[in-house]
C-alpha positions in Angstrom: 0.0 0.0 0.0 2.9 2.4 0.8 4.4 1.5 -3.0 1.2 2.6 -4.3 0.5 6.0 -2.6 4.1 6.6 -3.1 3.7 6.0 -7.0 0.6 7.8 -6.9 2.7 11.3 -5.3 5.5 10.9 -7.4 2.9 10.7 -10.7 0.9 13.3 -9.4 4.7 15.5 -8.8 5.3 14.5 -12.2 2.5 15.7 -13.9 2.6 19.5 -12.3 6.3 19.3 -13.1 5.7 21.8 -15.7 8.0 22.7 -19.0 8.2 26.2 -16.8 10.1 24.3 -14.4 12.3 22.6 -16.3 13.0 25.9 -18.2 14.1 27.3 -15.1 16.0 24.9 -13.4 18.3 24.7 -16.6 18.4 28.5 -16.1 19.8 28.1 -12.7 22.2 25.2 -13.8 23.3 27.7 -16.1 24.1 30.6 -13.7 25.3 29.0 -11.4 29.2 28.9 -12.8 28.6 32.7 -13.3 29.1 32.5 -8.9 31.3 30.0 -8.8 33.8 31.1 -11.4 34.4 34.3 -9.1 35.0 32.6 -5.9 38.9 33.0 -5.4 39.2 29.6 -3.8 37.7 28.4 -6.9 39.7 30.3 -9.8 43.3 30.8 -10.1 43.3 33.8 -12.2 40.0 35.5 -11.1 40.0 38.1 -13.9 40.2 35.6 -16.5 37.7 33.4 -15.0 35.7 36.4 -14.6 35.3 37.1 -18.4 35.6 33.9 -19.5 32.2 32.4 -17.7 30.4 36.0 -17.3 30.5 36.1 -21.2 29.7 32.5 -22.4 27.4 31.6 -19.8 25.8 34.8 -20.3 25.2 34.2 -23.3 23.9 30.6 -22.8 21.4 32.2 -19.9 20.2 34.2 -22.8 19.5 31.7 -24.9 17.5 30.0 -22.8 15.7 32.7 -21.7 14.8 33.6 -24.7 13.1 29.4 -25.4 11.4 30.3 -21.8 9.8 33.1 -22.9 9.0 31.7 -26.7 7.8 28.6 -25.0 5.9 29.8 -22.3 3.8 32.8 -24.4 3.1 30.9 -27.4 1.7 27.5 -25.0 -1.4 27.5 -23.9 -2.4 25.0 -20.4 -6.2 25.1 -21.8 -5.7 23.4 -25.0 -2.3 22.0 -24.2 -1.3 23.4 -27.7 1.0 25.6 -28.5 -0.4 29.0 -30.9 0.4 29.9 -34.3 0.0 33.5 -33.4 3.1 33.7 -31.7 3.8 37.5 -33.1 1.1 38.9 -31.8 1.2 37.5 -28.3 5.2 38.2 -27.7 4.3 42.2 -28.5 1.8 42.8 -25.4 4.2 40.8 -23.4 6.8 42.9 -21.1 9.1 40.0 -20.5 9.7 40.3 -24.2 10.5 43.6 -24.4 13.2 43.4 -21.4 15.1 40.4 -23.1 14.7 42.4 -26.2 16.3 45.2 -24.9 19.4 43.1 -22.6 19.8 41.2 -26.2 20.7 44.3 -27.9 22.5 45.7 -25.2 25.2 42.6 -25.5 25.0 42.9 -29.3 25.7 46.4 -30.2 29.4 46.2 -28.7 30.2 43.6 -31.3 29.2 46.0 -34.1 32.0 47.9 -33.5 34.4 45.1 -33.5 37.0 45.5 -36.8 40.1 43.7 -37.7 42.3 46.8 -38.2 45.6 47.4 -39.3 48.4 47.8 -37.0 52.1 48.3 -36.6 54.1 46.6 -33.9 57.6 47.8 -32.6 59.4 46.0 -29.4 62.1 48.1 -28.0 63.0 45.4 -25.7 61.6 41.8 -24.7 60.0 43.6 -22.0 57.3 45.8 -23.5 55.9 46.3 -27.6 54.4 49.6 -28.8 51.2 48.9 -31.3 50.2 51.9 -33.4 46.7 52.2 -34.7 45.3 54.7 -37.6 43.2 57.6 -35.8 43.9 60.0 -32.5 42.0 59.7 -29.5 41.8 62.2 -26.8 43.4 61.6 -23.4 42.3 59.2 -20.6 40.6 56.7 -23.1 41.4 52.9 -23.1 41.2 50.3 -25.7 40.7 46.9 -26.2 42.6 44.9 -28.9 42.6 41.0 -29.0 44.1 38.3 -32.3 40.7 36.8 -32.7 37.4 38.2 -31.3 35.9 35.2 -29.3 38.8 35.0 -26.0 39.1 37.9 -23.6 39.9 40.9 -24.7 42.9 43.0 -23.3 42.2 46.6 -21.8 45.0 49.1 -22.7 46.1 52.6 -22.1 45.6 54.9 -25.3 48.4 57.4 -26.3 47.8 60.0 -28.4 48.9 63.6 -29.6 44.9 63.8 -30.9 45.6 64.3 -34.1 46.4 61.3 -36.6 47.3 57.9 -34.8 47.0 56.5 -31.3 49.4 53.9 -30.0 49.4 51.1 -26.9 52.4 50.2 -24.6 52.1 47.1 -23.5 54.2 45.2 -20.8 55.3 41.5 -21.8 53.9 39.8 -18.6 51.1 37.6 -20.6 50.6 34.8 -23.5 49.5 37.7 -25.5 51.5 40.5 -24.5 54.6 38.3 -25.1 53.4 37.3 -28.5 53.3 40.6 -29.5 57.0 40.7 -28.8 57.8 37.5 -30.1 55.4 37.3 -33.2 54.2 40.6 -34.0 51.0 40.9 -35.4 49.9 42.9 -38.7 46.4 43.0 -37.5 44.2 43.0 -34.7 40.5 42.7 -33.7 39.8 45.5 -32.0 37.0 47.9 -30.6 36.2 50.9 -32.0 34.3 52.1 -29.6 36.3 53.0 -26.8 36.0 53.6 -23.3 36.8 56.2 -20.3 39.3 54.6 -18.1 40.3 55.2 -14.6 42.5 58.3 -16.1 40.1 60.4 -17.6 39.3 61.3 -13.7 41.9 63.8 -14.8 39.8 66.1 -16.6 37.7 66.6 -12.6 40.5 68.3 -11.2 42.5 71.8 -11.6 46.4 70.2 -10.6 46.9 66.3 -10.3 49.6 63.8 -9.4 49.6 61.0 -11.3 51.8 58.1 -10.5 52.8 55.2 -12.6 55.3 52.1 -12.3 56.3 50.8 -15.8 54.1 50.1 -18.8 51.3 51.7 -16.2 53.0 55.3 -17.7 51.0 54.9 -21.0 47.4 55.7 -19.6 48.5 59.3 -18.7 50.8 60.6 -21.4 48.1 61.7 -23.7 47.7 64.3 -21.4 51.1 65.7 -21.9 50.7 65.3 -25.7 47.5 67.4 -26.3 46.0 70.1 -24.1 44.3 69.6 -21.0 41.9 71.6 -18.7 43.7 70.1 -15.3 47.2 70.6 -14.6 49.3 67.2 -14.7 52.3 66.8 -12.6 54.0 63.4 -13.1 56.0 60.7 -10.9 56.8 57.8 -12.8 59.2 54.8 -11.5 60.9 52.3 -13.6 63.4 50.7 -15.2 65.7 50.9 -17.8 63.6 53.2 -19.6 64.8 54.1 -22.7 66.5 50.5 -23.1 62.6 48.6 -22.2 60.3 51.5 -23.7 61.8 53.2 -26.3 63.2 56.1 -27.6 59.9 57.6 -28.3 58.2 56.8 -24.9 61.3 58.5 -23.3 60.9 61.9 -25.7 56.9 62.3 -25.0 58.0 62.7 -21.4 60.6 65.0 -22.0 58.3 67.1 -23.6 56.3 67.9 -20.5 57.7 70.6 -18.3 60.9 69.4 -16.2 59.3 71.2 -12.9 56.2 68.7 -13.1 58.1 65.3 -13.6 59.6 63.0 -11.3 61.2 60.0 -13.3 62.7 57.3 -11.3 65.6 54.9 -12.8 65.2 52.0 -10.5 68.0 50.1 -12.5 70.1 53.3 -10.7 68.8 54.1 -8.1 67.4 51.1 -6.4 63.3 51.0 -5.3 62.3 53.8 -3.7 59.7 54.6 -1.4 56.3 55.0 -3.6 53.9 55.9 -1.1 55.8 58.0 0.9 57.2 60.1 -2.5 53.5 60.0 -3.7 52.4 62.3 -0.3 55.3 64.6 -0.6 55.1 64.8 -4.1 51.4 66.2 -3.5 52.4 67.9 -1.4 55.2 69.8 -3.3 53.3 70.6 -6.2 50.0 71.5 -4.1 48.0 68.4 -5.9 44.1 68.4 -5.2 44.5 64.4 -6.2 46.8 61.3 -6.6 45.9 59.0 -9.5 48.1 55.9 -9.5 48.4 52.8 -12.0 51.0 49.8 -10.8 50.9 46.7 -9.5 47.4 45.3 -7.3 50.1 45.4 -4.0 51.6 49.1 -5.2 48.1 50.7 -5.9 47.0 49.5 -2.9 50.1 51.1 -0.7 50.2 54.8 -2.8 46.4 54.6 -2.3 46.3 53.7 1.6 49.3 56.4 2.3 47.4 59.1 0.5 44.2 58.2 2.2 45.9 58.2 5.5 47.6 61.8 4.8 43.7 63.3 4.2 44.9 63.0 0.0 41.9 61.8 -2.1 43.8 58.7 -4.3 42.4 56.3 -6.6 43.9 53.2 -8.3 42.6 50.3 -10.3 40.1 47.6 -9.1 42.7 44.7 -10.9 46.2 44.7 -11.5 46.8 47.4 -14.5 
């Protein structure tokens, strides 16, 4: 007797077992890496794991919201039929309209994705220059990838404004070495661009900005073309002309020699950042410290400014 009413529950469990459930419980299934990709325990580069499931199972989570919503407007429970005027009854649906409009949302940054023409130059081992068609104006990022479907890498734009905007990029990655070791005569990239911590720069009358290495590029634009604040510069790193160039080394020689601090580690050993960051600002009368380095260096200039009553800012992930 206990078999049979147990049947009979599990049959009756069945039955109300809708397609709506099914729907979404593979809707959960298919979230659920988007929370467990992030856990730091669980990745060992979370940046990378970050994009990687945030952007495919995204897009799988759309998909199947999208067969929810199809298959739940156009069925009908009375007939048990699905309706052949499916048009008409997705249009006076809102849950239609919202997918419509995330759908679109994820789409229109592909439009803008081009395989452009680039050229490559690697002063050292250490760090390539790519040069791109077009100026940009200061405190703008880019992102540039060899085939459009893997992460894309985020990079500081430099630019005079006028006809071409160039990249300096530290070899610390697959890619970023590639582009030393195999240089490229075209990228994917996005034309579309995007402000970047940086362009914070234009809020302020006088700012500090700090930079270890590569992390230099985001802020020269703004001794290249003319801006409204007043840029005072601290930059640490090493071997400079010998890892960045010739060229890199001229932009900043270009900038009034009263407003630039360049450190030659290779010389003069590692200096204290944080502790030249609040003099510095304090020298030169800053109303702000903007620093790019490492997670651990960011973190350090950021902490001693905020300590000294300096507003600072620095990157969320390593830059």
């Amino acid at each position: 007797m206990d078999d049979i009413c147990f049947g009979s529950h599990s049959e009756r469990q069945r039955k109300h077992f809708t397609r709506d459930h099914w729907c979404c419980l593979d809707h959960s299934f298919t979230s659920l890496p988007l929370f467990v990709g992030n856990i730091p325990s669980c990745a060992p580069s979370p940046s990378q794991c970050f994009r990687k499931t945030h952007r495919f199972a995204g897009w799988s989570a759309l998909l199947l919201l999208w067969a929810f919503i199809i298959l739940t407007i156009s069925y009908d429970p009375k007939t048990k039929s699905y309706s052949n005027d499916l048009g008409s009854r997705l249009i006076k649906q809102q849950e239609f309209w919202y997918t419509t409009a995330i759908t679109i949302t994820i789409i229109m940054p592909w439009m803008t994705v081009r395989r452009v023409p680039v050229k490559v130059s690697s002063p050292s081992g250490h760090a390539s220059i790519i040069k791109f068609e077009g100026g940009v104006k200061g405190g703008i990022l880019g992102r540039i990838i060899p085939s459009p479907l893997p992460k894309w890498h985020a990079f500081g734009i430099i630019s005079d404004g006028k006809k071409q905007h160039m990249m300096l990029a530290g070899a610390v990655g697959d890619f970023t070495k590639s582009l030393v070791s195999n240089p490229p005569s075209h990228l994917w990239a996005r034309h579309v661009h995007f402000a970047g911590l940086p362009y914070l720069v234009n809020m302020y009358d006088r700012v500090l900005v700090v930079a270890t290495g590569s992390g230099i590029c985001v802020f020269l634009s703004f001794l290249l073309q003319p801006c409204s604040a007043d840029v005072c510069v601290l930059w640490v790193a090493k071997g400079i002309e010998q890892n960045f160039g010739k060229e890199i080394k001229e932009m900043m020689s270009g900038h009034p020699k009263d407003k630039v601090i360049v450190l030659e580690t290779a010389v003069l050993g590692r200096p204290n950042m944080s502790k030249m960051s609040v003099d510095a600002t304090r020298n030169w009368g800053a109303q702000v410290v903007i620093v790019t380095s490492n997670p651990e260096g960011s973190r350090d200039v950021v902490d001693a400014c905020n300590v000294s009553g300096i507003p600072a800012f620095g990157p969320i992930w390593d830059s």
